[in-house]
C-alpha positions in Angstrom: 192.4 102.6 100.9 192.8 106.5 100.0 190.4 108.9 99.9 189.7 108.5 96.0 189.2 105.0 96.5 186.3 105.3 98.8 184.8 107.8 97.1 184.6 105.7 93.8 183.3 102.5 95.8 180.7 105.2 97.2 179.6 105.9 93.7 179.8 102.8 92.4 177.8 100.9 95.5 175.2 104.7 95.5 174.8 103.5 91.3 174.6 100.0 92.3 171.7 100.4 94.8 169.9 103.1 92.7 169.9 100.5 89.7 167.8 98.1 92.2 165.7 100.4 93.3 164.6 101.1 89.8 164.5 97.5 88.7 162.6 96.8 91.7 159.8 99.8 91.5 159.5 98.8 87.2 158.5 95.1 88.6 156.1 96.7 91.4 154.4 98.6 88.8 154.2 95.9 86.6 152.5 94.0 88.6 149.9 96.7 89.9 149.3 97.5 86.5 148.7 93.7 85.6 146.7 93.3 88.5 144.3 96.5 88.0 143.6 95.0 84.5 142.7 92.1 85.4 140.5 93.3 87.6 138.8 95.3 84.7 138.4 92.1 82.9 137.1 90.1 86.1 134.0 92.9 86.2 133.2 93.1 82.1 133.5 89.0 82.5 130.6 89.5 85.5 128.8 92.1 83.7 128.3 89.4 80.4 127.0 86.9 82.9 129.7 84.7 83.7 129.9 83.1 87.2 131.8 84.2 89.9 132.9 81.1 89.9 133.9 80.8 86.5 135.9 84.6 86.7 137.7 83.8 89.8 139.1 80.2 87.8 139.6 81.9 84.5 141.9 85.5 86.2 143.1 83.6 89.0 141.0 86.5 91.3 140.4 85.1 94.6 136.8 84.0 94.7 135.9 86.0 97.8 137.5 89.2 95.9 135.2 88.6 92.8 132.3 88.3 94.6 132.8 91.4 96.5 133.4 92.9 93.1 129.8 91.3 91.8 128.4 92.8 95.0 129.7 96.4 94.3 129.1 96.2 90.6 125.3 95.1 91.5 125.1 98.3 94.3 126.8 100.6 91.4 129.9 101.3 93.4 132.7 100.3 91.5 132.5 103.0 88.7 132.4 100.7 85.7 129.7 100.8 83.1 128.7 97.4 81.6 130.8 98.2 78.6 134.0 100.0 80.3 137.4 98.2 80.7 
């Protein structure tokens, strides 16, 4: 293989692994994104008086997670007015 060769399977491999990379950072985000919502929703559901029980089944939030977020929300340290996302 000559010299030119390699270098276009460099830049094609280099292209390759940078489309990845980006694909897989969009998805991470995603996610992050999906999941900080859902958190927001989790604490307005708690803060209308629905059960932790009843939060945890309906975002798929571990139970344990929403009541530590019933227990913050109640001590004021989660940041979130009754009416904020």
């Amino acid at each position: 293989m000559g010299v030119y060769e390699q270098l276009f399977d460099d830049e094609e491999n280099m292209k390759m692994n940078c489309a990845a990379f980006e694909r897989k950072g969009f998805k991470r985000g995603e996610r992050e994104g999906f999941k900080a919502g859902g958190k927001a929703v989790a604490r307005r559901m708690l803060s209308k008086g629905m059960s932790p029980e009843e939060v945890s089944d309906l975002t798929e939030i571990p139970l344990d997670e929403v009541l530590r977020m019933k227990k913050r929300a109640s001590r004021g340290e989660n940041g979130a007015s009754k009416d904020s996302f």
